[in-house]
N, C-alpha and C positions, 0 to 999 in steps of 0.2 A: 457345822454351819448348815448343813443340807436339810439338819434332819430339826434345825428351826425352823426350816424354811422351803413347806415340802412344795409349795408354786414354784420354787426359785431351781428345785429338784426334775420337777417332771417337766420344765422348758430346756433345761440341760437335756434332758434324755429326748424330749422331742427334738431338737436341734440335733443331735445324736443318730440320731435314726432319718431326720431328714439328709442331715449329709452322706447318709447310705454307712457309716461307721456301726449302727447296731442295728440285729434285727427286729423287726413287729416282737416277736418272743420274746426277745432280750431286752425291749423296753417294757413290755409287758412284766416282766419279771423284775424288770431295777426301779419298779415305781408297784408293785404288789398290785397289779390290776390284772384282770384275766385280759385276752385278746381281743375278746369283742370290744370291752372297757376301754382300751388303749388304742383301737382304731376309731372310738367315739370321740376320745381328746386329740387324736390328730384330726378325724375332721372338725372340732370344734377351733383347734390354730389353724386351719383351711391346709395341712400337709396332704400333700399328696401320697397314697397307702400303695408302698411296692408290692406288687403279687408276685414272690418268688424270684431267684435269680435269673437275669438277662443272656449271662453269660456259663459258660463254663466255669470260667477264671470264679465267676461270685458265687458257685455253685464249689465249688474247693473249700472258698473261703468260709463261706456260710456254716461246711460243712467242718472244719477249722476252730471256728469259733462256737460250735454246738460244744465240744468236750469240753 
């Protein structure tokens, strides 16, 4: 289904990334766009682009979800 429907893909993975569940990287990568690419489509849905973990705790996880 996704891969009919690659808008219906990359508002998934925005939505994704907006609720802090993947990173800039990892949307980058589940929609094949480089990083700068994918912070152009988040500002183009007006998301707001995390700089890094806040926390510790998101700095484990961040580092969790890299392998």
């Amino acid at each position: 289904m996704l891969q009919s429907s690659p808008k219906a893909k990359i508002r998934l993975i925005v939505h994704a990334y907006q609720s802090g569940e993947i990173s800039l990287g990892k949307a980058a990568d589940l929609t094949g766009l480089s990083q700068e690419e994918m912070k152009e489509v988040l500002r183009e849905e007006e998301v707001e682009i995390h700089f890094g973990p806040q926390t510790a705790e998101e700095a484990l996880e961040d580092a969790r979800n890299a392998g």
